[in-house]
Backbone as JSON, one array per atom type, in Angstrom:
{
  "sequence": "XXXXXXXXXXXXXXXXXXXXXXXXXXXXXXXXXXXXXXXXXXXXXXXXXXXXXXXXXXXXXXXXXXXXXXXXXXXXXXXXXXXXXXXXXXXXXXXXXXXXXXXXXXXXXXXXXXXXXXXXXXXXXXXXXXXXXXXXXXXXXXXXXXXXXXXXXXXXXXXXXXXXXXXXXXXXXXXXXXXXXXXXXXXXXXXXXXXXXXXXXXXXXXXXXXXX",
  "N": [[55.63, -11.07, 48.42], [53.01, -11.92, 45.96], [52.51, -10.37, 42.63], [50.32, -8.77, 40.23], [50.47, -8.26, 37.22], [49.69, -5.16, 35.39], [48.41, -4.53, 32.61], [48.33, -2.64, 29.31], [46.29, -3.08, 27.02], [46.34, -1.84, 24.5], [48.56, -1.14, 24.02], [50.0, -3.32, 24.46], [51.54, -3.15, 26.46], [53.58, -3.12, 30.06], [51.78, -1.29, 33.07], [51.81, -1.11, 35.19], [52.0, -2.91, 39.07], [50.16, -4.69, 41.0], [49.17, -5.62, 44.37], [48.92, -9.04, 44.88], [46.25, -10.76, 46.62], [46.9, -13.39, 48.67], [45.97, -16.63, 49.18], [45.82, -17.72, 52.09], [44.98, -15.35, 53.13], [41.74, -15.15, 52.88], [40.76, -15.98, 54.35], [40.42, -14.31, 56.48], [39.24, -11.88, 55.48], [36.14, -13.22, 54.77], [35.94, -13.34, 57.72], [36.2, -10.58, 58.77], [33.97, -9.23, 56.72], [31.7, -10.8, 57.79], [31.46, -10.06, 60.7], [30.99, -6.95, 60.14], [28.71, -7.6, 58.66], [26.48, -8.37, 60.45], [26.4, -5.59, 61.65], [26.0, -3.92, 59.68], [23.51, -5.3, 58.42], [21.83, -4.52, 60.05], [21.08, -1.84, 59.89], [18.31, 0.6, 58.79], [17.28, 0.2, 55.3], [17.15, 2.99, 53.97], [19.32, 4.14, 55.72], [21.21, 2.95, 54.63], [21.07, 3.04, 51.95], [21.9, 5.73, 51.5], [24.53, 5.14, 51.98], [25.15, 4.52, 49.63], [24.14, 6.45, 48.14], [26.52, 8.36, 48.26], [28.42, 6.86, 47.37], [27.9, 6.9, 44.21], [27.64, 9.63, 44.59], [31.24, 9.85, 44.71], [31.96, 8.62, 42.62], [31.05, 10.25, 40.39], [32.38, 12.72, 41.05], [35.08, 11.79, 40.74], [35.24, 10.43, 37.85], [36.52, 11.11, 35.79], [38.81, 10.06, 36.45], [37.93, 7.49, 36.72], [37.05, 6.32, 34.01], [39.67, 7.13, 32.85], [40.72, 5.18, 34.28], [40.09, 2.68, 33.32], [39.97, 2.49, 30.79], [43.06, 2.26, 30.43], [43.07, -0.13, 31.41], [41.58, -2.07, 30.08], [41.55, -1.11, 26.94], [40.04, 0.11, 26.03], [38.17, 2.75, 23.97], [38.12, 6.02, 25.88], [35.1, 6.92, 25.49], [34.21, 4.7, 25.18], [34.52, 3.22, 27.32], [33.36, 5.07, 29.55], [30.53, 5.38, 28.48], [29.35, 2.45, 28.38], [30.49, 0.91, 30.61], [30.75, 2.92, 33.55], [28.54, 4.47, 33.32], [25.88, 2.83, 33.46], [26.86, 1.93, 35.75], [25.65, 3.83, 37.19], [23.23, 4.9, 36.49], [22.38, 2.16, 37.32], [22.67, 3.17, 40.26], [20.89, 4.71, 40.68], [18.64, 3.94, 40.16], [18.4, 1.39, 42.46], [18.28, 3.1, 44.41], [15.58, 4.65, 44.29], [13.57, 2.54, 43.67], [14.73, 0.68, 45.75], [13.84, 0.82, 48.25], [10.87, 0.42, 48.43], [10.79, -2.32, 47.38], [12.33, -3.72, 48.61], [10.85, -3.54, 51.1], [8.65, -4.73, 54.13], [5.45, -7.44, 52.81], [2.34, -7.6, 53.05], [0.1, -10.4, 52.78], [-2.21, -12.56, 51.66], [-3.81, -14.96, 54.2], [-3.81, -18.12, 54.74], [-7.23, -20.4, 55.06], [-6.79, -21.55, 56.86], [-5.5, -20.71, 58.85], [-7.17, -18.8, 59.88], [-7.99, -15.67, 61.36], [-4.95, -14.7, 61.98], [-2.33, -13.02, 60.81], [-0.44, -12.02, 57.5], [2.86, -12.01, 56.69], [5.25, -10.94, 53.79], [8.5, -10.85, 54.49], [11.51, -9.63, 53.14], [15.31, -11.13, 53.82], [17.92, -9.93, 54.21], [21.08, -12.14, 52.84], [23.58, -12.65, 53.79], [27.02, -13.21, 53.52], [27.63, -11.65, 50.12], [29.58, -13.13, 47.35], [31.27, -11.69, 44.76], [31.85, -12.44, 41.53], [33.96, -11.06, 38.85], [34.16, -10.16, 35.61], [36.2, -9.48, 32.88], [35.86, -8.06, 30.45], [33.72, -6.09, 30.7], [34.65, -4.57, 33.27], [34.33, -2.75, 35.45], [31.31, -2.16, 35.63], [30.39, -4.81, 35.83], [30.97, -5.67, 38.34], [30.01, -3.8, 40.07], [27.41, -3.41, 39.51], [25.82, -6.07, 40.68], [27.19, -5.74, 43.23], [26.94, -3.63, 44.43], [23.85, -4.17, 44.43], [23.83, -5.96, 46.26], [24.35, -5.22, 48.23], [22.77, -2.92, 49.29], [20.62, -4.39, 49.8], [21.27, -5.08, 51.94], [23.4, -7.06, 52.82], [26.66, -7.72, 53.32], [29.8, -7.58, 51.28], [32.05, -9.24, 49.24], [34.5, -8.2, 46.45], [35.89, -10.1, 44.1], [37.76, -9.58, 41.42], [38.99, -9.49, 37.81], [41.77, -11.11, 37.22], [43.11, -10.24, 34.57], [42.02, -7.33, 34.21], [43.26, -5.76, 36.62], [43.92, -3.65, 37.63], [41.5, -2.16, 37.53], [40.34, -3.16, 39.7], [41.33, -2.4, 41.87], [40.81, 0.43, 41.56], [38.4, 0.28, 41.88], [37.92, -0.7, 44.97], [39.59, 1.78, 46.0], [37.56, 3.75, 45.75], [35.43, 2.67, 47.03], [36.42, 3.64, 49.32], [36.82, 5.96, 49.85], [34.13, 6.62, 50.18], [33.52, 5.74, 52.3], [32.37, 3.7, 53.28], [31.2, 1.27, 55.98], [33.63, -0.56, 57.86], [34.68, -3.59, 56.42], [32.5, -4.08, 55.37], [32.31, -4.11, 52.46], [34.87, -5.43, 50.39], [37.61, -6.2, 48.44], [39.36, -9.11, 46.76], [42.16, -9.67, 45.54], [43.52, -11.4, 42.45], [44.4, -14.64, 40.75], [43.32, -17.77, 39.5], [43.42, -19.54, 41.49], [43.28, -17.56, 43.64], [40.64, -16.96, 43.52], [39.5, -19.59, 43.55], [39.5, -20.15, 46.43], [38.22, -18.06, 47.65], [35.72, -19.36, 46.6], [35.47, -20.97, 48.29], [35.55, -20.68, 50.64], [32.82, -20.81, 51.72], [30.87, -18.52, 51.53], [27.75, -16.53, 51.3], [26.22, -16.51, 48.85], [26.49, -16.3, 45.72], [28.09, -14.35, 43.04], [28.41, -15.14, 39.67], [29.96, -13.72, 36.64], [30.79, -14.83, 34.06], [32.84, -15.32, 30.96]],
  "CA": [[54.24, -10.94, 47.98], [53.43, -11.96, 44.5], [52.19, -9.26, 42.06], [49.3, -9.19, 39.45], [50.73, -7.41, 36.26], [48.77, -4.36, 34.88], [49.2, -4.5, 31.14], [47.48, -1.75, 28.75], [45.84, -4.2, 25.74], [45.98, -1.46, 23.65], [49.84, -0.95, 23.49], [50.79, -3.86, 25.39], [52.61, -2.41, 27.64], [53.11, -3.41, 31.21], [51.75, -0.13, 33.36], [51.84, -1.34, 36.58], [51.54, -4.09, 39.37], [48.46, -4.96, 41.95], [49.65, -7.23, 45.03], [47.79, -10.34, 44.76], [45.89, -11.48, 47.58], [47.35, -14.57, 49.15], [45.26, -17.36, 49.91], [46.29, -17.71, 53.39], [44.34, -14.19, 53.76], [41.13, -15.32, 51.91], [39.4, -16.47, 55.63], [40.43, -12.72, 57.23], [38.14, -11.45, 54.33], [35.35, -13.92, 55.65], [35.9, -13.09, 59.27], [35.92, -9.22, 58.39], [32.57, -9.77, 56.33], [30.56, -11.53, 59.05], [31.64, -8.81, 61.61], [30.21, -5.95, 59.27], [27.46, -8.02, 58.32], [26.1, -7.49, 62.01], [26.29, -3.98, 62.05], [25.01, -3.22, 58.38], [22.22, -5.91, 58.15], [20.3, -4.09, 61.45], [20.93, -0.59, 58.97], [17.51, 0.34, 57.52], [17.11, 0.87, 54.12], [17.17, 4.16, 53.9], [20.95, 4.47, 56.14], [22.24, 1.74, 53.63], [21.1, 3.64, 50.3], [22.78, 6.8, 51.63], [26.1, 4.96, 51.28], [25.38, 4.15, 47.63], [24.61, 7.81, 46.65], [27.8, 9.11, 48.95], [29.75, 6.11, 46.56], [27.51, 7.88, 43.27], [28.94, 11.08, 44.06], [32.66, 9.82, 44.88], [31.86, 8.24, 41.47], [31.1, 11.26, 39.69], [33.78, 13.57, 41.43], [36.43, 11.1, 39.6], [34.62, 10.44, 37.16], [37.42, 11.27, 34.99], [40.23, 8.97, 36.64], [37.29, 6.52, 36.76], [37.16, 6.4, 32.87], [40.86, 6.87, 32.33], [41.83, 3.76, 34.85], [38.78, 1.81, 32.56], [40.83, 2.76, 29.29], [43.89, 1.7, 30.77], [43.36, -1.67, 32.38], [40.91, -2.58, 29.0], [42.24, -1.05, 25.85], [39.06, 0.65, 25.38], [38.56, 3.95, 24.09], [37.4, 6.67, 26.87], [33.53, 7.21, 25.29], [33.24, 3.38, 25.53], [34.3, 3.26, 29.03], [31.76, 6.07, 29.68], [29.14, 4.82, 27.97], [29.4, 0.95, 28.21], [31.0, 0.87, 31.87], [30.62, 3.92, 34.04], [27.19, 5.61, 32.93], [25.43, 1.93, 33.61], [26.78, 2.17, 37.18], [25.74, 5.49, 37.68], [21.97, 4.48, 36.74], [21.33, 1.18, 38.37], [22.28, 3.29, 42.08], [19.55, 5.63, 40.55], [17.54, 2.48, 40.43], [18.22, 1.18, 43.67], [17.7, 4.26, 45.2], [14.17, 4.84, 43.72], [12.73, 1.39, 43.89], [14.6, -0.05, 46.5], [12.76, 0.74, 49.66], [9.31, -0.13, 47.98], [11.01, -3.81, 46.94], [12.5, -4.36, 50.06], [9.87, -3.58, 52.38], [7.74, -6.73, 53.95], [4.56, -7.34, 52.31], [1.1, -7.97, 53.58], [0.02, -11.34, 51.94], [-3.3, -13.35, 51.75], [-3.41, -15.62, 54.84], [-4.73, -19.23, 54.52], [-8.05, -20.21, 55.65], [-6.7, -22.95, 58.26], [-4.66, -20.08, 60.0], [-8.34, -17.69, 60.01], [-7.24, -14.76, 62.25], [-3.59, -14.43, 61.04], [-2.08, -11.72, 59.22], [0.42, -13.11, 56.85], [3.84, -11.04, 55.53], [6.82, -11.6, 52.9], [9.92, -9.94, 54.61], [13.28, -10.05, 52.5], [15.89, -10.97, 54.64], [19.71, -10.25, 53.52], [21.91, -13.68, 53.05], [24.97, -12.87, 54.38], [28.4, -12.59, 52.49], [27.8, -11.94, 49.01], [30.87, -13.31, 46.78], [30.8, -11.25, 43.21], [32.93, -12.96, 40.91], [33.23, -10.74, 37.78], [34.85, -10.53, 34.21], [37.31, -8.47, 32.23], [35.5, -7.57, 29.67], [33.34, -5.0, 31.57], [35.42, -4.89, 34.62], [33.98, -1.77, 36.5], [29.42, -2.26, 35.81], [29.77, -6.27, 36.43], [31.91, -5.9, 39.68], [29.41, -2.95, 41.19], [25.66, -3.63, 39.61], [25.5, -6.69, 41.67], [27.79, -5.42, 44.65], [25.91, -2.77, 45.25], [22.33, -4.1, 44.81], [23.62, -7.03, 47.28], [24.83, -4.22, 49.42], [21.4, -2.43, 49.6], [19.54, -5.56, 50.62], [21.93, -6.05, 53.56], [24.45, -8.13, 52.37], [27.96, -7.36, 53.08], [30.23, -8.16, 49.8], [33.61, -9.92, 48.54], [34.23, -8.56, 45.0], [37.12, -10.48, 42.84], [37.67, -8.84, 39.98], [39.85, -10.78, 36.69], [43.01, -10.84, 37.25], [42.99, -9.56, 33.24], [41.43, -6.22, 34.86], [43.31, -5.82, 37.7], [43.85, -1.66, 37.9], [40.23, -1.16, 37.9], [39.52, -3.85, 40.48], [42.0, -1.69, 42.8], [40.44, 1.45, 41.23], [36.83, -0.03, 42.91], [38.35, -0.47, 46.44], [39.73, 2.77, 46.2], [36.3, 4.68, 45.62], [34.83, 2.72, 48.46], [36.81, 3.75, 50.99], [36.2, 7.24, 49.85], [32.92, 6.49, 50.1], [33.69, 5.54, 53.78], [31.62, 2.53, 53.98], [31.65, 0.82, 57.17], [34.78, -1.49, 57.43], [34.61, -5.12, 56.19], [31.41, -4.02, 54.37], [32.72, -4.18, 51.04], [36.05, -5.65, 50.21], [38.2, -6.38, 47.13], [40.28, -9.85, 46.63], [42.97, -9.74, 43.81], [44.13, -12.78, 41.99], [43.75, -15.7, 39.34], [42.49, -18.95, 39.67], [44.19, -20.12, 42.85], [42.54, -17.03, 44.94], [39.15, -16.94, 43.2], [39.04, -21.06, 43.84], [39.98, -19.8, 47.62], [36.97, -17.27, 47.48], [34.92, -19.95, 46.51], [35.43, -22.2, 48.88], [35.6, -20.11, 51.89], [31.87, -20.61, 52.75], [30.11, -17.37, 51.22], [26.36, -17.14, 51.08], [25.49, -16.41, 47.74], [28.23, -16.41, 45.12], [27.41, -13.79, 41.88], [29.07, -15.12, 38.56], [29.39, -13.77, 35.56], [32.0, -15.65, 33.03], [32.41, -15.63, 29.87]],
  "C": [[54.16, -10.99, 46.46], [52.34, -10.99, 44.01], [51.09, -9.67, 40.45], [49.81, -8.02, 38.7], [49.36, -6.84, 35.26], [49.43, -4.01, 33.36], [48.28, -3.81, 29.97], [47.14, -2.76, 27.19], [45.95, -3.19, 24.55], [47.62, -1.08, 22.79], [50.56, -2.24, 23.61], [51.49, -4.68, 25.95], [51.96, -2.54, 28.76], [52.81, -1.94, 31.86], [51.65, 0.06, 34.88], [51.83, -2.35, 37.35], [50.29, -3.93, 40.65], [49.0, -5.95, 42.64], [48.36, -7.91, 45.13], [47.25, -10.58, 46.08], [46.23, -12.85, 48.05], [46.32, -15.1, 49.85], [44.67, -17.62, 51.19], [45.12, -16.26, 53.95], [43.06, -14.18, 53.62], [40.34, -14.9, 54.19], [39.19, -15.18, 56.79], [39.43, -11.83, 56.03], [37.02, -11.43, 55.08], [34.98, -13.11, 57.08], [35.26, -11.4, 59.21], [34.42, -8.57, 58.08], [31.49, -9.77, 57.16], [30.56, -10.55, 59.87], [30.72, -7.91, 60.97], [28.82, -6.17, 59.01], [26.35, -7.55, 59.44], [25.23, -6.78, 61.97], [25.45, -3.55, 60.47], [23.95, -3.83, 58.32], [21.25, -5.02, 58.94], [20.63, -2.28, 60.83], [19.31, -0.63, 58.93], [18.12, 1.05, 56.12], [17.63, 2.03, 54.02], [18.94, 4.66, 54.4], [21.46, 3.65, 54.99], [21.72, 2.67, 52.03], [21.62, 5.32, 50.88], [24.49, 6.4, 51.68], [26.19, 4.96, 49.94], [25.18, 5.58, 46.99], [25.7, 8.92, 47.45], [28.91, 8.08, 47.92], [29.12, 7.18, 45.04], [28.33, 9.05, 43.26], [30.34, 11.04, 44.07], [32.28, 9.8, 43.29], [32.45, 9.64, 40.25], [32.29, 12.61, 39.53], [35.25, 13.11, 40.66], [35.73, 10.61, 38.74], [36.01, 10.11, 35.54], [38.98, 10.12, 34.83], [39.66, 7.86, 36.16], [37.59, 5.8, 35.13], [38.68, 6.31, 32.5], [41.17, 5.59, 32.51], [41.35, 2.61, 34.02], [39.65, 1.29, 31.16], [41.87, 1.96, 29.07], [44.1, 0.18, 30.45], [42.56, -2.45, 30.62], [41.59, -2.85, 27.88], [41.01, -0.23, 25.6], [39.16, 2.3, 25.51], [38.02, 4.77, 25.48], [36.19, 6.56, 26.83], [33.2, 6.08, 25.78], [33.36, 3.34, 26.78], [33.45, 3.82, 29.94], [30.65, 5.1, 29.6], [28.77, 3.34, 28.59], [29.93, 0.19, 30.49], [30.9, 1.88, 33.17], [28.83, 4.52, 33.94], [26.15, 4.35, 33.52], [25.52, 1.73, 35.33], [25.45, 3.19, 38.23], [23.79, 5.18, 37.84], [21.44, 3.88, 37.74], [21.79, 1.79, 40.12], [21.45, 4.28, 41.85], [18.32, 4.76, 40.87], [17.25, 2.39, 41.32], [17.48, 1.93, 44.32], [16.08, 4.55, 45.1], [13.45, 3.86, 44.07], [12.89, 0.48, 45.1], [13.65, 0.16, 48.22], [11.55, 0.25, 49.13], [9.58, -1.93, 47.64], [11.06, -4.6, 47.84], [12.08, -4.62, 51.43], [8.73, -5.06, 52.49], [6.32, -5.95, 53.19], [3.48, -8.04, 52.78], [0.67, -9.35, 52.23], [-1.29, -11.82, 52.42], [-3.12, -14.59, 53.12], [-4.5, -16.95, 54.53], [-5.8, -19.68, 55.05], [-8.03, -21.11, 57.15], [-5.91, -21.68, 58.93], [-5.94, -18.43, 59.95], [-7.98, -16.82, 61.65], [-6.42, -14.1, 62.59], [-3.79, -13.31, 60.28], [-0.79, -12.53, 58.98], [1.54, -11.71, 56.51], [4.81, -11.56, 54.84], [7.4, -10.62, 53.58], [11.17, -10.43, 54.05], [14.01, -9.83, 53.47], [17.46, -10.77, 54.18], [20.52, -12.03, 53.96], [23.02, -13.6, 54.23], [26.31, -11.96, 53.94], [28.06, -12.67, 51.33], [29.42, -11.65, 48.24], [30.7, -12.48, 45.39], [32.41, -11.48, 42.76], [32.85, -12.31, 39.34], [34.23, -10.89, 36.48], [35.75, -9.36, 33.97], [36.65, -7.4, 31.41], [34.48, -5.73, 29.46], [33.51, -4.78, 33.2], [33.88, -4.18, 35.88], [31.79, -1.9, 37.07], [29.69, -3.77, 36.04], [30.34, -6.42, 37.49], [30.62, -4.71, 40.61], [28.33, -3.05, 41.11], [25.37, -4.45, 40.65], [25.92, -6.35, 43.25], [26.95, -4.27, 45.0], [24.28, -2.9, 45.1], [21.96, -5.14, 45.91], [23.7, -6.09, 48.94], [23.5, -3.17, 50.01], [20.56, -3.17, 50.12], [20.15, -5.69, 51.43], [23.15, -6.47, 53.86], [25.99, -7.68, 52.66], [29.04, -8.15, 51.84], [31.77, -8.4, 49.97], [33.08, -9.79, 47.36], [35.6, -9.27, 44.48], [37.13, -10.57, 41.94], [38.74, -9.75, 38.89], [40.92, -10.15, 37.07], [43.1, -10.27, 35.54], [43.05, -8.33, 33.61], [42.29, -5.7, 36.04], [43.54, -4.13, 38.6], [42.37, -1.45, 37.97], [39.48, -2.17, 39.65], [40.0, -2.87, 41.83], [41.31, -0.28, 42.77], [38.79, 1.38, 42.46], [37.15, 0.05, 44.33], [38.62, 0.67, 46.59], [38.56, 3.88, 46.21], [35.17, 4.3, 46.91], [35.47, 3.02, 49.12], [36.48, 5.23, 50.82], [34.55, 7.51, 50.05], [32.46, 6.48, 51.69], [32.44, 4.5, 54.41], [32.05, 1.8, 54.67], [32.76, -0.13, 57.01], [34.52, -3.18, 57.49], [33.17, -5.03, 55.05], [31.34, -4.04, 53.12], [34.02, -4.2, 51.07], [36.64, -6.32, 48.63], [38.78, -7.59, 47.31], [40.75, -9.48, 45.69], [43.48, -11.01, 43.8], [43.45, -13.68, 41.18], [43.1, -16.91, 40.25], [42.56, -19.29, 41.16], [43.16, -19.28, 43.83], [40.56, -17.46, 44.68], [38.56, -18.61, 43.82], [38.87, -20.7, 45.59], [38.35, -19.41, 48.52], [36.02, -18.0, 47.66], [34.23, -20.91, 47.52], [35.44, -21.5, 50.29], [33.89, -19.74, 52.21], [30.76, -19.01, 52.16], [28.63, -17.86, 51.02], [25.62, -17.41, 50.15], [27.08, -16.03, 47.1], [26.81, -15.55, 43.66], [27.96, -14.05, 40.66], [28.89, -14.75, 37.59], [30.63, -14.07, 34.74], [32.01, -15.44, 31.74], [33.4, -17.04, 29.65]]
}
């Protein structure tokens, strides 16, 4: 199994390794995904934002590792990791939580005069698999803002985090499962180009990039 070296930018020094995800495993992801999808899409609201503030409080409970592993895998000091990575999380599932049932609920709409009699609604429907493809630079808020606001609409998620990053991308899997969200409902890939191309190509419904 080949290994994704964890290397501290600030000394660095190697500090650990992360097994890579092998290609070959990309479409058991997928499969996993779709299964979950299922069972969480027919959630309401309301059951699906009680996982996000049961992940909030894992959050907060490590809070401390959260920030260290941030430091680590970056080079950045602790405050910034706080501040800049962590504290930004911590909000937008305040967000969610607050606004999303009022966003996500259908909506009564004007009906046209050729369909006189009609009632008209907008209902948001979740996609599918969302893919979140994120960066180094702020590993931990661009790997979970989107994963968890795809994960509130429905969506079951694939995040792959930079291989650059790769202790906090492991650090994220590890907080969901404490979180004990349903299984396949949120999953991690690790790896460089090769898996992420893998990722890509395996069919997802909505893909989230952010690059620099």
């Amino acid at each position: 199994m080949a290994h994704l070296p964890v290397i501290n930018p600030a000394t660095g020094k190697q500090i650990g390794l992360i097994p890579e995800t092998a290609v070959d495993e990309v479409p058991h992801f997928y499969e996993k995904a779709r299964t979950a999808f299922e069972h969480w899409s027919g959630l309401s609201i309301e059951q699906r934002l009680s996982y996000l503030k049961k992940f909030q409080s894992v959050i907060l409970e490590k809070i401390d590792e959260t920030v260290d592993t941030i430091a680590k895998d970056t080079g950045k000091v602790p405050t910034d990791a706080l501040v800049s990575d962590v504290m930004p999380v911590l909000d937008a599932i305040d967000h969610i939580v607050k606004h999303g049932p009022n966003v996500l609920s259908p909506k009564k709409v004007k009906t046209p005069l050729l369909l006189f009699g009609k009632k008209s609604y907008v209902e948001y429907m979740p996609r599918g698999v969302v893919l979140v493809i994120s960066p180094w630079n702020y590993p931990f808020q661009l790997s979970l803002v989107p994963a968890l606001s795809a994960l509130a609409a429905g969506n079951a998620v694939i995040i792959k985090p930079s291989e650059v990053t790769p202790l906090v991308g492991q650090w994220i899997e590890e907080l969901f499962q404490k979180a004990h969200f349903p299984e396949g409902t949120i999953q991690v890939g690790h790896g460089g180009k090769e898996t992420g191309a893998a990722f890509t190509e395996g069919d997802p419904d909505y893909i989230f990039l952010r690059a620099l």
